[in-house]
Structure formats: C-alpha cells, structure tokens
N, C-alpha and C positions, 0 to 999 in steps of 0.2 A: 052356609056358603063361605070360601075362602076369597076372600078380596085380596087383589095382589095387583099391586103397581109397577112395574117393569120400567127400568129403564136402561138401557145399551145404545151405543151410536151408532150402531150398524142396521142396518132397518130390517135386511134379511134375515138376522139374528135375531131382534125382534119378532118378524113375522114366525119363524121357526119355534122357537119357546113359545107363541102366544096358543101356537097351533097343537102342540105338545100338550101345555097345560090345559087345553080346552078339552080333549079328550077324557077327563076327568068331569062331570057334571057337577061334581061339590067346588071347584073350583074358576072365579070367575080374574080375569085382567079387569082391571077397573079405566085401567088408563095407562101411556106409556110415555115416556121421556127420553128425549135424544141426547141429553147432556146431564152432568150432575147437578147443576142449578133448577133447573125444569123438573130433575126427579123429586126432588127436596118440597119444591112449590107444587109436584101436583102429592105428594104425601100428606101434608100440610092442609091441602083443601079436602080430600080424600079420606083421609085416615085410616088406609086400608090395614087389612089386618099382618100383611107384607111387602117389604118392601124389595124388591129383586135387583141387583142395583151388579153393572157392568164394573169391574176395577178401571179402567181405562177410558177416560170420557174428557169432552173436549168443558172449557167452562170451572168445571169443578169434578174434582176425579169421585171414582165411586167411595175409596175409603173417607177422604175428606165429607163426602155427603152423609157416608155410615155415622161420622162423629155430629155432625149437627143433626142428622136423626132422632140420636138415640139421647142427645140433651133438648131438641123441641118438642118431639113426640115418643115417650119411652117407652109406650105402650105399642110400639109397630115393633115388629121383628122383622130381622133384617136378614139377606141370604146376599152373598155375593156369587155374583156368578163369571166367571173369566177361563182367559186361555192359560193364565201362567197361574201356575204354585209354586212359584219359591218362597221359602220360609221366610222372606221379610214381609211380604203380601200379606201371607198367612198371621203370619205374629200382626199384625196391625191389623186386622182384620178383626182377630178375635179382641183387642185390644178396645175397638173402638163400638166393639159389643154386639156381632154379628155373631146370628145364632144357625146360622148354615154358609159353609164354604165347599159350593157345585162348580164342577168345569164345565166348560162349552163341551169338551170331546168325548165326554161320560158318555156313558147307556142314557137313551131318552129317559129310561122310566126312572134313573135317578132325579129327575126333577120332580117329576110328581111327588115320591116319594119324601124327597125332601123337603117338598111344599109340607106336605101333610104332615109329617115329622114337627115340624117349626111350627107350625099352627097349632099344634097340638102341646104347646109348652117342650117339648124336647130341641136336644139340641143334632144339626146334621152335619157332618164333613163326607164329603166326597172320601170313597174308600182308600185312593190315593195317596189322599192329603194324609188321612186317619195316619195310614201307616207310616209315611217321612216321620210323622209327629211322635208316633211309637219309637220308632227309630233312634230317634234323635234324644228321647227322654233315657236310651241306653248308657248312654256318655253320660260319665260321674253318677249313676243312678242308687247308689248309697247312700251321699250326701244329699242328694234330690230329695229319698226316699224319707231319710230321715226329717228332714224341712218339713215334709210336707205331712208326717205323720204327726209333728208336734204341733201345726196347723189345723189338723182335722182334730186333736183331742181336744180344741177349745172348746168343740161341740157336743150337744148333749148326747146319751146312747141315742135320740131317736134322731137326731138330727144325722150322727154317724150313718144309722142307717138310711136314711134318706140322699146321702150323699153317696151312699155305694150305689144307688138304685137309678141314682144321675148317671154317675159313670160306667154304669150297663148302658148307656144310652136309654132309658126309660124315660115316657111320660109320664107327667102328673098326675095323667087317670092309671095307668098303669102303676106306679108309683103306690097310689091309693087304694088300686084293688089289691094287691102286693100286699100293703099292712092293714088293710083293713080302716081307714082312713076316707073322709072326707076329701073331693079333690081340691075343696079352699081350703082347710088343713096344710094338706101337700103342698100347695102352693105358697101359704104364709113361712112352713119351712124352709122353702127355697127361698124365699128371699130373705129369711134372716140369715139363712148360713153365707147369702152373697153378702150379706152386708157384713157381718161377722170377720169373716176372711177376708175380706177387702174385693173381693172378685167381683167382673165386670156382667159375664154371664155363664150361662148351663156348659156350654165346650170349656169355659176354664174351669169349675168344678167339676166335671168328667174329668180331665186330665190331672187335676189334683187327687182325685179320687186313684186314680190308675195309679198315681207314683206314692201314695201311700201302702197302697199293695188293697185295698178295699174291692179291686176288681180282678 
C-alpha cells in the first residue's frame, strides 16, 4: 500500500485528488492538511510513504515544507502539486528535493501515475514541466553539455550506466531488471552517484543524465 499525506488549502481540491487517488486500490491518503505547518506535523506523526504538498498554502508555503521535509524525514518522497509552473517553482522545487512535479489541470491519471512512479523510487514531472525543462537545457547546451559530462565521468562504468537508466526515467526495480542487479544494489548506486555529484534527487540526476547526452 501507498500511504500519501495530502496537503492543499483548498478543501475541493483536496476532496478531488483524494477521490482520484482512491481509484487505485494500492493506494491509500492517510491524512490531509490545510496549510504547510499541519502538512509537515501530520508527516512527522505519519510517516507516509508520500508527501503531496500544494505550492501555495496559508502558514508555511508548500516548498518551504518540501525543505523541512526532506531534512526531518528524508525517507518521504515528496510530489508537488500546483496550478503554476514557472521555472522558479520548478527550480526550487527540485532544489529542496521533490521527486514529482504534477499540475492541478493535468489528465487525472497523471496523479496516479505519478504516485506510483515516486513510490517506486523513480522520479515524475508532469509532461509540461518535462518539456520547459528540455527546452530551456537548449540555451548554451555545449557548455551545459560539456559540465556535465566531466561530472558524470567521476562515475564508475556502472554507476555511468545506472545514471543513464535514471534519466530514461527508470525505477530501481526497472533499473535492476535492466542489469541484472539487486534492487538494493540499484538503490545503493543511486545514492552514491547523488552524493558523489552533489545532487539533491532522481529529477536532478535525469536531467544531468539528459545534458551529458547519456539519454
């Protein structure tokens, strides 16, 4: 079962995603929060396996809560879910180690989906986002490229390939059937290449992955 803590200050929006994600029988709300203070304290008691957190909340905003999240309990994964993407959202989003960025005006079944995605160690961006983010890695993308190739070769061959297999958007189990691997293997991988790299989570190693040319 997927435990998922919700929190938005909209109660309709609330009722709307809880009803959404329930549709799924592997996945349960465990509990919801009308502000970012209240999301944070029912995680905290909780400890679901995610956290679904509004960008826009009265109290304490959703990123500010993604940041004390992911330093009290680092073990939640975290999805924002909002009306706006602009790339400062976005950038502080992934920044403060959110490992799905969904819009309210998506297809429903991208929530599921990216429940599932995020539970399952991978990382999800609304297709939207995805592409600004493509987009935007075009500008100066030689100099990017190069950066980021000289950052991937600190890596061993299997770590290299382990971090192409991130930036396909792969899970860990995926990942592990992939090479033929353990998926705590796979997963001890990832987390040395994040710590190796300095990276916060799975969407910044996709995206480093991407501008190395590994994907």
């Amino acid at each position: 079962m997927i435990r998922v803590v919700l929190a938005d200050d909209e109660a309709m929006i609330r009722v709307g995603v809880r009803s959404i994600l329930a549709t799924d029988p592997e996945i349960e709300v465990v509990a919801e929060a009308g502000d970012g203070r209240e999301a944070v304290e029912l995680v905290r008691a909780h400890r679901p396996d995610i956290a679904m957190l509004d960008i826009r909340m009265p109290r304490l905003d959703g990123l500010s809560a993604a940041a004390e999240l992911r330093a009290a309990v680092p073990d939640v994964a975290i999805i924002m879910l909002t009306t706006f993407d602009e790339d400062e959202y976005v950038a502080r989003a992934l920044a403060d180690g959110a490992a799905g960025f969904l819009l309210k005006a998506a297809d429903p079944r991208e929530l599921i989906i990216g429940v599932r995605a995020v539970a399952d160690g991978a990382a999800y961006l609304s297709p939207r986002i995805a592409q600004k983010i493509i987009a935007r890695l075009g500008g100066g993308q030689l100099s990017r490229a190069d950066a980021a190739r000289k950052q991937v070769e600190l890596l061993s061959p299997r770590e290299r390939q382990v971090v192409a297999l991130v930036g396909r958007g792969m899970s860990n189990q995926e990942i592990a059937g992939e090479l033929f691997l353990s998926e705590g293997t796979v997963k001890s991988h990832v987390s040395a290449i994040l710590l190796r790299l300095g990276l916060n989570n799975r969407v910044q190693a996709a995206i480093l992955a991407y501008e190395a040319g590994y994907v």
